[in-house]
N, C-alpha and C positions, 0 to 999 in steps of 0.2 A: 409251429412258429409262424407268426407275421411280419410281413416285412413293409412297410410305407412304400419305396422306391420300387422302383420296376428291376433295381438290381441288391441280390441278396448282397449283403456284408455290412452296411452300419459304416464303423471308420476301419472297415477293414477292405472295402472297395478302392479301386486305382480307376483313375480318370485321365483321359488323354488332354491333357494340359497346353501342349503344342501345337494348335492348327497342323501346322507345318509339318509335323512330325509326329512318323510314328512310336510313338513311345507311351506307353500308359505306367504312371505314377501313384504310387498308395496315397491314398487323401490323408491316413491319420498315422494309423499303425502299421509298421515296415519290415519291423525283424521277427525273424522263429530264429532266434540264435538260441533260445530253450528250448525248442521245441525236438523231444527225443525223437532219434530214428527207428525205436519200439515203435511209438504211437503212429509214425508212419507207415509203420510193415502194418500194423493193425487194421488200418483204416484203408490201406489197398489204394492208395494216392501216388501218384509218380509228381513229381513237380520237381524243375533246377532251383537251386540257389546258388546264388555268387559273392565270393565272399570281397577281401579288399586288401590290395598290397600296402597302404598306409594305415598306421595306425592312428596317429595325430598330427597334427603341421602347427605348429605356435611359432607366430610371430614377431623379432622383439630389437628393440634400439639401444644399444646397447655401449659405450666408450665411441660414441661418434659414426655406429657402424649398424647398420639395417642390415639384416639375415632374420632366417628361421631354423627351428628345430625340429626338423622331419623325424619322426621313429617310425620306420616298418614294422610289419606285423610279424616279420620275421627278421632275426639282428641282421645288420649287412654295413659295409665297409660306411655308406655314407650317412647310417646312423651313428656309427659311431664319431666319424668325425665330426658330425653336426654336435655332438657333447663335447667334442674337443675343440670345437669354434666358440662355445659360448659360454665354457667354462677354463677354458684354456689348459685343463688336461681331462686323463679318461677315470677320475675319482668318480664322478656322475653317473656317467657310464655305466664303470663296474655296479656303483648301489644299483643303479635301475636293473641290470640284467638278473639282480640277484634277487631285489625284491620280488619282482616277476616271474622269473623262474619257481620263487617259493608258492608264487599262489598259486601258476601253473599245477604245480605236482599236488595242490590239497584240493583243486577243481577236479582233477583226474580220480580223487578217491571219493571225496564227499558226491561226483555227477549221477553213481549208479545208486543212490540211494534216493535218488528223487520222483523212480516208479516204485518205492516201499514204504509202509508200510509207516508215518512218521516217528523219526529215533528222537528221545529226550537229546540235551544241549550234550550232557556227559555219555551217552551213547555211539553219537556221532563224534567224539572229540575219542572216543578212544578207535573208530575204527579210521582217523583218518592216521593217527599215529605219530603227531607233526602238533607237539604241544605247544613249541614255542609259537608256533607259524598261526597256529590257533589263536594264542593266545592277543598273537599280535590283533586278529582280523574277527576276531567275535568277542573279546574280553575289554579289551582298551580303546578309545577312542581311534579312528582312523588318522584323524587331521596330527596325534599324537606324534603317531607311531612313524609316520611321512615327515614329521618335522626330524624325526630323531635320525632316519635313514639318510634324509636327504640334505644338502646345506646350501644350494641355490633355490633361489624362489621364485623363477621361472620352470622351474624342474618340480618344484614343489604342488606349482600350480599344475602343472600337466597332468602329474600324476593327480591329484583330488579333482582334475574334470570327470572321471570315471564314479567321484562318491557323489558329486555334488550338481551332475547335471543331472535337469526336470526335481528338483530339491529344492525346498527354502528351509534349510538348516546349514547350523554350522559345522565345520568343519571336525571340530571337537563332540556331534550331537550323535548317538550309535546310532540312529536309522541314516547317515551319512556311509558305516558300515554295511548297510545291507544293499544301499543303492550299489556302495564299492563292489560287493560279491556279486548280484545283480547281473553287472556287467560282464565280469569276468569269469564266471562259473560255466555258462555254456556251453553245453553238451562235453563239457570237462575236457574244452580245452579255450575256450574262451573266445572264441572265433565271433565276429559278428558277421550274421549273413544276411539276405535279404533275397525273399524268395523272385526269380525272372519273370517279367510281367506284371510286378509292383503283389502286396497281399491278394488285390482281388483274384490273381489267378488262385493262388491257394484257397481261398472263400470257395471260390467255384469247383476245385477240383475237391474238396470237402463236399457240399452239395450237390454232385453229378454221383458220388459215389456209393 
């Protein structure tokens, strides 16, 4: 391997960004929220990651009235009333926890087949056992399937940040689907983390090892 820079990693290097402060930031690439903890025992690596009590915060003006829509990563009293502030009950709410909940449980089956051996579309669709849920999230358009769940479209939008960010497709286009699993699949339970010390330390505890 060659490297140009006097520091291994490409865009996977973190840079102290701050004069001021100690704190060194990933230049490009940030999350192992895929990256299995096999391949960690493997590689004989120790490294923290940190994960995040919010999950999203959206912004929005609404009957004369400025608020946001916080969801944690985990349900808690002031997500839900945040769907009860800007929808004026918990209809919202309940779709969201349910839609999520269903991907949660198909991330938890489809996660251990990601160090085997690749399964056809119909091999995987039988060992996760969850046809509807399948069906929803590899057969039909995502933007679809999110219109049909959900009936606000700030709720709407929240939810398709997860298919359609770092994307120029729509909403309607299936690799808008694979961005949506993407996000959410990791290490099968969906967590996004970000390793402490920004990637470069991970780059480096890879190359010391």
């Amino acid at each position: 391997m060659l490297e140009a820079r006097d520091e291994l990693g490409g865009a996977t290097t973190s840079v102290k960004t701050f004069p001021d402060y100690d704190a060194r930031l990933s230049r490009y690439s940030y999350l192992v929220s895929l990256l299995p903890d096999q391949i960690v025992a493997d590689l004989g690596i120790n490294f923290k990651t940190l994960g995040r009590s919010v999950s999203s915060y959206t912004l929005y003006h609404r009957d004369g009235r400025d608020d946001g829509l916080l969801v944690s990563t985990e349900w808690d009293e002031s997500t839900a009333d945040g769907f009860g502030r800007l929808t004026g009950s918990d209809k919202e709410g309940i779709a969201w926890r349910g839609f999520y909940g269903e991907i949660a449980e198909l991330a938890r089956r489809v996660a251990p087949s990601m160090l085997q051996p690749l399964k056809s579309a119909a091999e995987l669709k039988a060992v996760t056992g969850l046809p509807e849920v399948w069906r929803n999230l590899m057969e039909i358009p995502i933007g679809e399937v999110i219109r049909t769940r959900f009936t606000d479209d700030l709720v709407q939008g929240a939810v398709l940040t997860d298919a359609l960010i770092g994307t120029f497709v729509s909403a309607d286009d299936m690799q808008a689907n694979r961005c949506f699993l993407y996000h959410l699949i990791g290490k099968g339970n969906g967590q996004w983390r970000v390793p402490q010390g920004g990637m470069g330390a991970l780059a480096n505890k890879v190359r010391s090892s």
